[in-house]
C-alpha positions in Angstrom: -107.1 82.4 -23.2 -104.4 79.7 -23.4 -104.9 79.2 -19.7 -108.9 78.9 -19.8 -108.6 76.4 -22.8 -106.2 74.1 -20.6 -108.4 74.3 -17.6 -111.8 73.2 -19.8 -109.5 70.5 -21.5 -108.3 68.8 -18.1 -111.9 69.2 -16.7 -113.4 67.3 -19.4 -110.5 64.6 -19.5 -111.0 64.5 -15.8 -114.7 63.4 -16.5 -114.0 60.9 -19.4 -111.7 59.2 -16.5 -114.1 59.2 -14.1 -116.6 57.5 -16.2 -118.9 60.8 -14.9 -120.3 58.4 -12.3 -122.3 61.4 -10.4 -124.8 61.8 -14.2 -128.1 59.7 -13.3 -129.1 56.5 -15.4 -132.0 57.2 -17.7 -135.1 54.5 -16.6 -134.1 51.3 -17.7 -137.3 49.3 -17.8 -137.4 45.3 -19.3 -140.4 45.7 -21.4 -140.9 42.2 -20.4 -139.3 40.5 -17.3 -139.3 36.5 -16.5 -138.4 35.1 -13.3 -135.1 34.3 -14.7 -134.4 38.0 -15.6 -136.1 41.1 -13.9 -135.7 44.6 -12.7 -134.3 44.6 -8.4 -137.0 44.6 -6.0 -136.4 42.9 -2.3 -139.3 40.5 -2.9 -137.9 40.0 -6.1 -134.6 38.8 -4.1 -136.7 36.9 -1.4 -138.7 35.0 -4.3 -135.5 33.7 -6.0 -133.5 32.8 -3.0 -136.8 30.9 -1.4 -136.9 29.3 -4.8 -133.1 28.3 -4.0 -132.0 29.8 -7.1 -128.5 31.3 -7.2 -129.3 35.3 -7.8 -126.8 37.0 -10.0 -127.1 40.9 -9.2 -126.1 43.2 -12.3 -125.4 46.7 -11.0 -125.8 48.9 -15.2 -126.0 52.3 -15.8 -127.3 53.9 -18.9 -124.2 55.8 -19.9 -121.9 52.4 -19.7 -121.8 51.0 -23.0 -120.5 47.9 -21.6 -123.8 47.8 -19.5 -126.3 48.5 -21.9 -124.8 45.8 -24.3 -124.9 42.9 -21.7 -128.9 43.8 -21.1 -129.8 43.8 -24.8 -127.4 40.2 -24.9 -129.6 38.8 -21.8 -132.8 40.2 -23.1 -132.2 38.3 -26.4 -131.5 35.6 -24.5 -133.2 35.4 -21.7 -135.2 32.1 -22.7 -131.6 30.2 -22.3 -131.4 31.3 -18.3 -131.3 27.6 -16.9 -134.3 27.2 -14.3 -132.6 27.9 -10.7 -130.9 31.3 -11.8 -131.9 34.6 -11.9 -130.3 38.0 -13.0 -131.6 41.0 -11.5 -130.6 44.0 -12.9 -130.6 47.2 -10.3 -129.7 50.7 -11.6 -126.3 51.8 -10.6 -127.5 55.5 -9.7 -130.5 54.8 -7.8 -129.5 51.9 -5.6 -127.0 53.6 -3.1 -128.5 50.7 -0.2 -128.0 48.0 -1.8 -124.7 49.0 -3.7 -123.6 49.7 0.1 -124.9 46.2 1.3 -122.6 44.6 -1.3 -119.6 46.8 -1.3 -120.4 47.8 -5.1 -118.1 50.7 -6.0 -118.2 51.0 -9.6 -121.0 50.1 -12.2 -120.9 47.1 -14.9 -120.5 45.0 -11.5 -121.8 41.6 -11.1 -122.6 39.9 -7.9 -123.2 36.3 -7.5 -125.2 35.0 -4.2 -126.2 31.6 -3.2 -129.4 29.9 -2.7 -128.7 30.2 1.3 -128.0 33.9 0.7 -123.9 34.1 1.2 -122.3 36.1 -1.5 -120.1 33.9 -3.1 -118.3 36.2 -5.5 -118.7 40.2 -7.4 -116.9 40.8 -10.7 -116.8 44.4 -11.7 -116.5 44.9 -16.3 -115.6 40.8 -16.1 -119.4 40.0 -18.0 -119.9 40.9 -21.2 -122.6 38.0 -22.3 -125.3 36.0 -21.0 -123.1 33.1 -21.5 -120.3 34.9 -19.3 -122.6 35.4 -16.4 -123.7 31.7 -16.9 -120.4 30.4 -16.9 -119.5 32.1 -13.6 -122.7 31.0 -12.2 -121.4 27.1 -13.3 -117.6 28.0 -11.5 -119.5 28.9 -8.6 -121.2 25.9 -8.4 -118.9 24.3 -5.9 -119.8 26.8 -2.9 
């Protein structure tokens, strides 16, 4: 018995560690997207960069607390997104090409690309706020 209770215990510490990345997001839908914030789609991408804005890629997943708090921060916000930026949120689960495309390995990761389509820089658990994401968008500003 001792040794069945030592084997769940590790097992579950095991998953806390691993952040059970292999558990699918639950849909994550902005009730109502802006071209400054919106859900991933390729034309989505091609729109903003055509638009030379600077696109700022949030990879979230439901279960990450950190994740779900920076979307309810930019949703409140999201009037404040300066024209020439957009945040696209894409769900960590579901987008295995374009996690692969950007080298994203863990969720609550941020990637910053130009207006000429160059990734300039990818932050994984750095944003926590609208104004975070901002303010790496302004650092970046001397690509």
């Amino acid at each position: 018995m001792k040794k069945l209770a030592l084997i769940l215990w590790l097992s579950f510490g095991f998953l806390a560690l691993t952040g059970c990345n292999r558990w699918p997001s639950e849909p994550y839908i902005i009730e109502n997207p802006t071209d400054n914030f919106q859900e991933y789609s390729d034309t989505g991408l091609e729109t903003a960069l055509a638009g030379e804005d600077t696109v700022v890629l949030y990879f979230w997943a439901s279960r990450c607390p950190g994740c779900m708090a920076l979307k309810k921060d930019i949703i409140a916000k999201s009037d404040t997104i300066p024209d020439g930026i957009t945040i696209m949120a894409a769900d960590f689960d579901t987008a295995t090409a374009l996690k692969e495309l950007y080298g994203v390995t863990k969720k609550h990761t941020t990637v910053y690309i130009s207006p000429d389509g160059t990734v300039a820089t990818k932050n994984t658990n750095k944003e926590h706020s609208l104004e975070d994401i901002l303010a790496g968008v302004e650092e970046l500003d001397n690509w």
